[in-house]
VEXLUM-180807 format. One line per field, with one value per atom (N, C-alpha, C): residue in one letter; chain; atom name; x, y, z. Coordinates in nm, 3 decimals, m for minus. Example, Ala and Ser with C-alpha at 12.3 -4.5 7.8 and 13.67 -1.06 7.14 Angstrom:
# residues 2
residuo: (A,A,A,S,S,S) $
cadena: (A,A,A,A,A,A) $
atomo: (N,CA,C,N,CA,C) $
c1: (1.319,1.230,1.320,1.285,1.367,1.290) $
c2: (m0.569,m0.450,m0.330,m0.225,m0.106,0.003) $
c3: (0.780,0.780,0.780,0.708,0.714,0.787) $
END
This chain:
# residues 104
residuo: (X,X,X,X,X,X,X,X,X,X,X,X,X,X,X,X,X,X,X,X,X,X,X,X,X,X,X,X,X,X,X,X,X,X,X,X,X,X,X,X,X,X,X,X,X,X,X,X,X,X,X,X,X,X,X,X,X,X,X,X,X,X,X,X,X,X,X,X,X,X,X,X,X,X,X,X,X,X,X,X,X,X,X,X,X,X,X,X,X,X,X,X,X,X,X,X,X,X,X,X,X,X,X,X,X,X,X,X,X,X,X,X,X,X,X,X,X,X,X,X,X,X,X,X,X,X,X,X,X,X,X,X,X,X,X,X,X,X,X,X,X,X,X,X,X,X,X,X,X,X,X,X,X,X,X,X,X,X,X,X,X,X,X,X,X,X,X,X,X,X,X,X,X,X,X,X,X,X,X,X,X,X,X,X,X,X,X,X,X,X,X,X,X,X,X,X,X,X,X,X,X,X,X,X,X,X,X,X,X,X,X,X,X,X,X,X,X,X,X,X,X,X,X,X,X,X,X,X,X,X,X,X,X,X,X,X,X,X,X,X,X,X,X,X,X,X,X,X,X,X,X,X,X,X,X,X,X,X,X,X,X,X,X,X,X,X,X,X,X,X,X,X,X,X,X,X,X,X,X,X,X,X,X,X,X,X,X,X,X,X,X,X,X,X,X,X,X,X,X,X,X,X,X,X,X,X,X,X,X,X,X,X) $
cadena: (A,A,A,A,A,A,A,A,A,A,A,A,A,A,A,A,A,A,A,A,A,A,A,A,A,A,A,A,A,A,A,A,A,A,A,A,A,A,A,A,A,A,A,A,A,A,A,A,A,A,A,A,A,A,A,A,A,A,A,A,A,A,A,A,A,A,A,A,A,A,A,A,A,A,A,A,A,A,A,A,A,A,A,A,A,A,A,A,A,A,A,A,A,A,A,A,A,A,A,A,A,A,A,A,A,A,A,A,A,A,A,A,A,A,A,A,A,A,A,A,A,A,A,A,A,A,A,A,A,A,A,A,A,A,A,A,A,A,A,A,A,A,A,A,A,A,A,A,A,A,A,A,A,A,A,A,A,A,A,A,A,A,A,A,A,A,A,A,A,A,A,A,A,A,A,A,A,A,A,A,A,A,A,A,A,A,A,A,A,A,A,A,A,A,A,A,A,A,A,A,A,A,A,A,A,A,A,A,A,A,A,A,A,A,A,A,A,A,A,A,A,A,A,A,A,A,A,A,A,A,A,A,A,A,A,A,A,A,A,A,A,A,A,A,A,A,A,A,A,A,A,A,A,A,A,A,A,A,A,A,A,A,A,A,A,A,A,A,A,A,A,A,A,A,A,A,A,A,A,A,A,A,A,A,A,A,A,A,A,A,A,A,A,A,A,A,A,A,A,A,A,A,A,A,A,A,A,A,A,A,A,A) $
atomo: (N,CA,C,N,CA,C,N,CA,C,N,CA,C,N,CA,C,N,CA,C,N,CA,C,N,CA,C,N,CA,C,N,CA,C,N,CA,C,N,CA,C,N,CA,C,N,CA,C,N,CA,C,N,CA,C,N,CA,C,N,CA,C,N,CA,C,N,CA,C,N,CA,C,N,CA,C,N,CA,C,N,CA,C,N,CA,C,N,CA,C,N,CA,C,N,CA,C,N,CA,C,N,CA,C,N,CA,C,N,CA,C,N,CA,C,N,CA,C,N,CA,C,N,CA,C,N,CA,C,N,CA,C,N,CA,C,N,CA,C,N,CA,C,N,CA,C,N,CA,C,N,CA,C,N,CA,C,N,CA,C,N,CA,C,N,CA,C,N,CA,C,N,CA,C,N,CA,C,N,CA,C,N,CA,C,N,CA,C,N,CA,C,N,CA,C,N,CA,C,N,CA,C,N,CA,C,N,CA,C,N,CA,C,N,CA,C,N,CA,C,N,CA,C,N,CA,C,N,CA,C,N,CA,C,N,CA,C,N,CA,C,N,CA,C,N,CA,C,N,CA,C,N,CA,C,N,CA,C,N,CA,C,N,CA,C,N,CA,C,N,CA,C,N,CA,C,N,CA,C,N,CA,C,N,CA,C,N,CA,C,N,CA,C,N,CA,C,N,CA,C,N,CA,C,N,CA,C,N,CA,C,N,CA,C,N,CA,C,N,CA,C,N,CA,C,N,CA,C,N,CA,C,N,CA,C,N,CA,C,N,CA,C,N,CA,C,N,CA,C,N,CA,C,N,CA,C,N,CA,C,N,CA,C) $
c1: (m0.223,m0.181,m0.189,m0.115,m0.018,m0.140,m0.212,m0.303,m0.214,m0.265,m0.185,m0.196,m0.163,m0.185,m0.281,m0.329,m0.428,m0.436,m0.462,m0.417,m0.557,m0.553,m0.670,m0.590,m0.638,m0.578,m0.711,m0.697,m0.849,m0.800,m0.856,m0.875,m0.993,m0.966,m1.074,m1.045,m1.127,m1.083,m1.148,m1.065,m1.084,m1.193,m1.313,m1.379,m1.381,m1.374,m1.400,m1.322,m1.224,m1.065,m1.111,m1.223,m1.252,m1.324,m1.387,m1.451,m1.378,m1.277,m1.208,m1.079,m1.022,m0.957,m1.022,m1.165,m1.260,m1.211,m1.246,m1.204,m1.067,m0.978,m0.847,m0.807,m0.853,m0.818,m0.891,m0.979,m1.023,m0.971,m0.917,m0.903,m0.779,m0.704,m0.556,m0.583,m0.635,m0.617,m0.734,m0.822,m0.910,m0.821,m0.744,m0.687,m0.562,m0.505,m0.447,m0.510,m0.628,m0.722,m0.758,m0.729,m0.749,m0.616,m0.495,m0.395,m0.317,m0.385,m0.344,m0.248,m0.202,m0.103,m0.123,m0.065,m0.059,0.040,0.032,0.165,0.262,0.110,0.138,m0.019,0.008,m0.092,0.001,m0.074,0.028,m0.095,m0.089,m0.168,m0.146,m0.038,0.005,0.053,0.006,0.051,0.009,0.167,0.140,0.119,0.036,m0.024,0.129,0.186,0.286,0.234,0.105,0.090,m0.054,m0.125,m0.290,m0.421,m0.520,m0.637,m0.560,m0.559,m0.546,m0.605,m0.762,m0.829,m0.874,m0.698,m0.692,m0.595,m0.744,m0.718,m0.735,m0.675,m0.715,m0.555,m0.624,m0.575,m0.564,m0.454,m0.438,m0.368,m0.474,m0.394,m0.400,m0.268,m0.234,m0.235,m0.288,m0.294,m0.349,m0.257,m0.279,m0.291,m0.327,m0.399,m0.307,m0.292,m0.193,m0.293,m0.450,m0.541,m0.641,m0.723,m0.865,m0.944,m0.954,m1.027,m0.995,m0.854,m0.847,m0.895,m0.894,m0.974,m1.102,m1.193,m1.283,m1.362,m1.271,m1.307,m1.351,m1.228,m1.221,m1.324,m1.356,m1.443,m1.625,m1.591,m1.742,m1.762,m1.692,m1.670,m1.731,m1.852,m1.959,m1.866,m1.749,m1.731,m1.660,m1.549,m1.543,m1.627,m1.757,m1.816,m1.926,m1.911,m1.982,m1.897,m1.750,m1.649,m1.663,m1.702,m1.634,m1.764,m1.837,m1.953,m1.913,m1.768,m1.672,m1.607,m1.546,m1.478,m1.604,m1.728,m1.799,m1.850,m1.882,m1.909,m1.826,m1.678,m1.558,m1.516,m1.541,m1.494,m1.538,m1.526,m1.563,m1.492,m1.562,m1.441,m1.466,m1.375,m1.401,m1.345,m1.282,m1.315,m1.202,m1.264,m1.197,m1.137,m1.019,m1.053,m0.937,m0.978,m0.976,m0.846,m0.738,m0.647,m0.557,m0.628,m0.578,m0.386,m0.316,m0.159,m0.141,0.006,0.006,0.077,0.066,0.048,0.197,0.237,0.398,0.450,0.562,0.591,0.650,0.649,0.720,0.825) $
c2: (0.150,0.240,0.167,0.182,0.138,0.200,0.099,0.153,0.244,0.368,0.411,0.359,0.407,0.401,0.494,0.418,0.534,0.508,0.645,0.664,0.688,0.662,0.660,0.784,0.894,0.950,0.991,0.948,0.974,1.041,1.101,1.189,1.184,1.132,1.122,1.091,1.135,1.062,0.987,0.916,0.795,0.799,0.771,0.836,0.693,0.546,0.451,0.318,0.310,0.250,0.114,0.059,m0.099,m0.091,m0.025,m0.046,m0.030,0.041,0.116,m0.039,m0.086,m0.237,m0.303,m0.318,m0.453,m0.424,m0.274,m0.229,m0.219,m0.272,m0.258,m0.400,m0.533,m0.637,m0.729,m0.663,m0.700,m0.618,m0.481,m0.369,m0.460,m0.487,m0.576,m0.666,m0.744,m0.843,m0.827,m0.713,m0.700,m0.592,m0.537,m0.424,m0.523,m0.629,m0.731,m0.793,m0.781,m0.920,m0.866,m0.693,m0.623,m0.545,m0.572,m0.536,m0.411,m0.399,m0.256,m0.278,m0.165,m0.143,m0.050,m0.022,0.044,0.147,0.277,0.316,0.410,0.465,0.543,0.536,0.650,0.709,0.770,0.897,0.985,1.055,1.060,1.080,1.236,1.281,1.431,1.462,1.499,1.555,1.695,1.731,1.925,2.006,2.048,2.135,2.279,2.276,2.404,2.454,2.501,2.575,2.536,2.624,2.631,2.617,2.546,2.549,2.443,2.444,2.405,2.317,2.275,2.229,2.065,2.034,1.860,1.803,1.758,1.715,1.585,1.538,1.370,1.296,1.179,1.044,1.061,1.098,1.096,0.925,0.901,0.800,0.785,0.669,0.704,0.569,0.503,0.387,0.367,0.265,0.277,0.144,0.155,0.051,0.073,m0.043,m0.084,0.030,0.024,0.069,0.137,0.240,0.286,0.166,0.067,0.023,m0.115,m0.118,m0.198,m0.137,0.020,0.128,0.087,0.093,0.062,m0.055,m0.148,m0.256,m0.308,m0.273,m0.251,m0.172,m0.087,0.038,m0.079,m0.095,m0.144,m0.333,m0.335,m0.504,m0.510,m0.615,m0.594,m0.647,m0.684,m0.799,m0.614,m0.545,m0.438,m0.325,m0.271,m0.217,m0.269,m0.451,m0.463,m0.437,m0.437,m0.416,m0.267,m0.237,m0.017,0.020,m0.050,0.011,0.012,m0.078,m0.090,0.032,0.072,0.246,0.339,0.337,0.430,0.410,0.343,0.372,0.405,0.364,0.416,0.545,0.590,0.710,0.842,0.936,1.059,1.117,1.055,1.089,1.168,1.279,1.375,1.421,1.311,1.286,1.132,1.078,0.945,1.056,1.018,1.133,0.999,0.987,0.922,1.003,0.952,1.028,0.972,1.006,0.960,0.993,0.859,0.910,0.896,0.929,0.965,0.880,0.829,0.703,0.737,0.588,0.562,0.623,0.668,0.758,0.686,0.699,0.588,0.652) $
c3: (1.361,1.467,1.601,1.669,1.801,1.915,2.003,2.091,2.197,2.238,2.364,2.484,2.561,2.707,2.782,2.854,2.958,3.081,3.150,3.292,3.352,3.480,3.573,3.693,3.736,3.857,3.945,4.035,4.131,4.270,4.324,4.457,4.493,4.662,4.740,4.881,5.023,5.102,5.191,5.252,5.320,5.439,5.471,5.586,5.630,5.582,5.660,5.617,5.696,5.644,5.652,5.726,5.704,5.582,5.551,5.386,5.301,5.322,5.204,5.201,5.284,5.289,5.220,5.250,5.168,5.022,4.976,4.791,4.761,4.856,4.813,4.800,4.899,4.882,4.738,4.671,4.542,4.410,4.456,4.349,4.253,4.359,4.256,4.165,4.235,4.079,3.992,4.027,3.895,3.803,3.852,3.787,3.723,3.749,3.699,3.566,3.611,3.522,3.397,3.435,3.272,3.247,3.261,3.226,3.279,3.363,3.440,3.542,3.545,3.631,3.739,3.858,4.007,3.935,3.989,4.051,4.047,4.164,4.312,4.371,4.500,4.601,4.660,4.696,4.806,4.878,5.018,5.096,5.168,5.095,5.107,5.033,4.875,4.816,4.804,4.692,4.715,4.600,4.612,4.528,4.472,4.390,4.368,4.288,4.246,4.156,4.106,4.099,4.112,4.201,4.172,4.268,4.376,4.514,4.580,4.649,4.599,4.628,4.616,4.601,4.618,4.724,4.806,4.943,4.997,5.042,5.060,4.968,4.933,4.867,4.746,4.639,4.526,4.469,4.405,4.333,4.167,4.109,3.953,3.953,3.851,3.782,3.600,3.541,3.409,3.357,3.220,3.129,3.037,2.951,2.787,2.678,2.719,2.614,2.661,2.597,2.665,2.657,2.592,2.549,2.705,2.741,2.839,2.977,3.002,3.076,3.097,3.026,2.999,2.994,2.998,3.034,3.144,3.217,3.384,3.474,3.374,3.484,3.427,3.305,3.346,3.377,3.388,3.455,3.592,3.557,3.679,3.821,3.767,3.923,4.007,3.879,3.941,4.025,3.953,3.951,4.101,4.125,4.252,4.373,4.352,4.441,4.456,4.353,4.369,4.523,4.535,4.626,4.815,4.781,4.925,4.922,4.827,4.852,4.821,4.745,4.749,4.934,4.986,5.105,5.220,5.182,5.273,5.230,5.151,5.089,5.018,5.024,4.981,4.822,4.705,4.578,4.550,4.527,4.457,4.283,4.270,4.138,4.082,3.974,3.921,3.739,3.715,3.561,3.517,3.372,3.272,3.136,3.174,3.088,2.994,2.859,2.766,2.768,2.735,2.708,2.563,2.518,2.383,2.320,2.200,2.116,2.086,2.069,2.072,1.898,1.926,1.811,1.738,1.574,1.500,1.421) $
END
């Protein structure tokens, strides 16, 4: 069986744009270095339908595998970088979303 894909979508916002630069000029090529991909952020997006209560910086990024997900999230070089957006930023949540396995 054919690994899926998995998605990263996080919301949070920005309270300190020089820290939050420091975790963006490393975020790329570690998110490179485990196969992931960018892509989007929208800094106004709109809620049409439900809790309304996502405010700030939405962003979407994905992996070939959970297992390449996972890699990434606990990869110490990542994990010493993530402490530049934990201090520039207010998350209110990182969510982990499985996609669905290629159909045969």
């Amino acid at each position: 069986m054919a690994d899926a894909p998995c998605y990263f979508v996080g919301n949070f916002h920005v309270h300190d744009a020089d820290k939050y630069r420091e975790y963006e000029k490393g975020f790329f090529p570690l998110l490179k270095k485990h196969g992931g991909s960018f892509l989007t952020f929208d800094d106004s997006s709109e809620c049409v339908e439900g809790d309304e209560g996502r405010e700030g910086r939405m962003v979407m990024f994905q992996f070939p595998s959970e297992a390449a997900a996972r890699g990434w999230w606990a990869d110490p070089e990542y994990q010493a970088l993530s402490e530049h957006r934990r201090a520039g930023t207010t998350m209110k949540f990182l969510q982990l979303i499985h996609g669905l396995p290629p159909r045969e």
